[in-house]
DOGU-903067 format. One record per residue: residue in one letter; x, y, z of N, C-alpha, C in turn. Coordinates in steps of 0.05 Angstrom, whole numbers, padded with zeros to 5 digits, always signed. Atoms other than C-alpha are relative to their C-alpha. Layout:
<recs>
AXYZXYZXYZ...
</recs>
This chain:
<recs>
X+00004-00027+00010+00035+00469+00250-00003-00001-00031X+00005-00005+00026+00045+00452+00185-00025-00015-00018X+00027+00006+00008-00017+00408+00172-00017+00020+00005X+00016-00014-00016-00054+00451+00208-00014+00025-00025X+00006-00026+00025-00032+00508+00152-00008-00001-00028X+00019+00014+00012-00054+00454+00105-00031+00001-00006X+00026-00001-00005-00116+00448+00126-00011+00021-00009X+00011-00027+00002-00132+00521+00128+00000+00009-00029X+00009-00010+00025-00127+00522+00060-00017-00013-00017X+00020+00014+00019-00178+00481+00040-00026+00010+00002X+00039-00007-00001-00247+00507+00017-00012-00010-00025X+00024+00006+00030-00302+00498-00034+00013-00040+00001X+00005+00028+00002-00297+00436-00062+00023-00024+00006X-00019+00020-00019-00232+00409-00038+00000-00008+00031X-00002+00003-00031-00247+00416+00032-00027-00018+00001X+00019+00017+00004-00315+00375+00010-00001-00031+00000X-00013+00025+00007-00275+00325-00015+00005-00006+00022X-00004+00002-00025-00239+00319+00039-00022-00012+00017X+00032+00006-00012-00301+00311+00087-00007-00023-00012X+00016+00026+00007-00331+00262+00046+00025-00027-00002X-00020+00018-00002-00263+00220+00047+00001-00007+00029X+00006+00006-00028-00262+00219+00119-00026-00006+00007X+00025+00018-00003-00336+00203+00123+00006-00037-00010X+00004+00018+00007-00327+00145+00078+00028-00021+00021X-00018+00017-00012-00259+00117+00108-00011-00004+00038X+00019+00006-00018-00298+00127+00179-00017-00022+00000X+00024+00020+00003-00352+00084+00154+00018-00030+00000X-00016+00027+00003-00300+00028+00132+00012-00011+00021X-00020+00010-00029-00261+00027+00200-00028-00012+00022X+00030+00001-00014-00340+00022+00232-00010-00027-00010X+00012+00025+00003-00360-00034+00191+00013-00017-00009X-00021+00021+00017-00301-00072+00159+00001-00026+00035X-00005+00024-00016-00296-00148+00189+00021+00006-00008X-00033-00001+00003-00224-00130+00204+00013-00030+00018X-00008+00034-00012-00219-00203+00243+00000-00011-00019X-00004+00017+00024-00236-00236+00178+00023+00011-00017X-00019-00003+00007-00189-00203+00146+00026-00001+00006X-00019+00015-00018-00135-00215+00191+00013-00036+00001X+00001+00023+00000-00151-00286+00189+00018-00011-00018X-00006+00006+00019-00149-00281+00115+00028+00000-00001X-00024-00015+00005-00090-00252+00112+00025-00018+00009X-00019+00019-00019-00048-00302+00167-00003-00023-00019X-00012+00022+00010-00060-00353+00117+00007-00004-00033X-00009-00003+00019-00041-00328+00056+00024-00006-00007X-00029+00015+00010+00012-00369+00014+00001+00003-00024X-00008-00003+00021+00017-00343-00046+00024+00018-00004X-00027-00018+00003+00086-00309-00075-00018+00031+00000X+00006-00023-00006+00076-00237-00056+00020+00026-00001X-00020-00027+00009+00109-00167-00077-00005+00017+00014X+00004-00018-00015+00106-00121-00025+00019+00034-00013X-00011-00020+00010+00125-00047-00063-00014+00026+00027X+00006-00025-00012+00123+00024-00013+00016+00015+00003X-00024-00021-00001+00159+00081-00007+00003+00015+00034X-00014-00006-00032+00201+00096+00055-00014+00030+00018X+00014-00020-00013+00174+00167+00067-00038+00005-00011X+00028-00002-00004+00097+00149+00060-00012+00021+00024X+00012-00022-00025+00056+00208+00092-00018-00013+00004X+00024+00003-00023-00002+00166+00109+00009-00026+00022X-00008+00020-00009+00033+00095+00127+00028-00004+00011X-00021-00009-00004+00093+00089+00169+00009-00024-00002X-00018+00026+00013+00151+00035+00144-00009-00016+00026X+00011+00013-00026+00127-00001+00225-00023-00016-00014X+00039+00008+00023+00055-00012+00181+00015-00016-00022X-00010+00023+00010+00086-00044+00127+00018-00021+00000X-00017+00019-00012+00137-00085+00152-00019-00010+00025X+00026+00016-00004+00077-00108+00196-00017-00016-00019X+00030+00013+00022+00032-00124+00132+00019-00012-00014X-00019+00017+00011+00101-00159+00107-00001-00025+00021X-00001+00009-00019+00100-00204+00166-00020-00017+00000X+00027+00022-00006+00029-00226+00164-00002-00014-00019X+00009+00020+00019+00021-00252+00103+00024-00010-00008X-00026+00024+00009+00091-00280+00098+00013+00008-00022X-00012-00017+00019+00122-00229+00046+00025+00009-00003X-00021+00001-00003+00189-00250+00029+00016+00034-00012X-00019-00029+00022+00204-00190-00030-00019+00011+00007X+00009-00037-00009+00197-00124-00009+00014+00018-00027X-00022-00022+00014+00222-00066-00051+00001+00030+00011X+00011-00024-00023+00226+00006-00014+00008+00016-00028X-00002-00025+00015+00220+00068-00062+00012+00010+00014X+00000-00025-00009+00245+00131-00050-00011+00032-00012X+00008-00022+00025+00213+00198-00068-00028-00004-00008X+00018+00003+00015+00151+00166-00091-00026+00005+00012X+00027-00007-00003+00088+00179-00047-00006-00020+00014X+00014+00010-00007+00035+00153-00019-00013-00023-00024X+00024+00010+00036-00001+00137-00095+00026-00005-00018X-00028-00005+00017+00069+00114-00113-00004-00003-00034X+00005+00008+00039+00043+00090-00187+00001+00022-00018X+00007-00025+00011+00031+00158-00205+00027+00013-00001X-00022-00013+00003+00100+00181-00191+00018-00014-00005X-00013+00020+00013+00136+00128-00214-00004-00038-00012X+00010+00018+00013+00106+00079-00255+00026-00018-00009X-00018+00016+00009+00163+00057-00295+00011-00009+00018X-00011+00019-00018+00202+00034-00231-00019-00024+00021X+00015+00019-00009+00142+00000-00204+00002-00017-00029X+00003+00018+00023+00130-00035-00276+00028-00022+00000X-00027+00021+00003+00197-00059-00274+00000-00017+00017X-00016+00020-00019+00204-00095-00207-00032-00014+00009X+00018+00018+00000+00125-00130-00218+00012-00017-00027X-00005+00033+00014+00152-00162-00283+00030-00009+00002X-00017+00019-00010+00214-00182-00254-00015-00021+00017X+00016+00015-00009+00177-00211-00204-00017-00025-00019X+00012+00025+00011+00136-00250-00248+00013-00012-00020X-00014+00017+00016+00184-00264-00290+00025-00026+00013X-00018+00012-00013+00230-00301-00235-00027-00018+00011X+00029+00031-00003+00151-00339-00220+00002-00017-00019X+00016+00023+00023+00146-00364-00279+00022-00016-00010X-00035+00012+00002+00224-00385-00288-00004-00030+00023X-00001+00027-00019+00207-00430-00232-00013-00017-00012X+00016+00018+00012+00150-00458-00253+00000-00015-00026X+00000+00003+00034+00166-00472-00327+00026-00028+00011X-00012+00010-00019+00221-00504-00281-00003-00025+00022X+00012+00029-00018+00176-00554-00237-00018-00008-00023X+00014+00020+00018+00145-00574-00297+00010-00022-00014
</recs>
């Protein structure tokens, strides 16, 4: 009901938008080699930062803790509060826990050298 009452409020050029966002993401699910990517993905070994926020409205925590899984994605971090477009609503706490992250990479490596 409440998408629904969403919806109904979209005209002119947001409801365009719209439209043309679902055209294009249509098109991508139609033609994306999602096997190759898959593939890719199963053999990916590089250190990896998995950042999302728990109440995502388009992706449900099942979806990312899947896409943690495939490519072997030890650190996770879960927001809260932040969105879908979390960068936008909290930048500073994303900033922080990518250069920890690379700062605990490069501690190693400075480390195997």
């Amino acid at each position: 009901a409440e998408l629904m009452e969403r919806l109904d409020g979209l005209h002119g050029r947001k409801l365009l938008f719209i439209c043309h966002v679902i055209h294009k993401f249509s098109w991508i699910l139609k033609n994306e080699n999602w096997h190759l990517w898959k593939l890719r993905l199963e053999t990916w070994t590089h250190p990896s930062l998995l950042i999302y926020d728990e109440e995502d409205t388009l992706f449900a925590k099942k979806t990312y803790m899947k896409f943690q899984e495939l490519i072997g994605c030890e650190e996770v971090y879960q927001l809260h509060d932040a969105g879908h477009i979390a960068i936008t609503t909290q930048p500073e706490t994303i900033s922080k826990r990518i250069i920890e992250f690379f700062a605990v990479k490069a501690k190693k490596v400075r480390k195997a050298s």
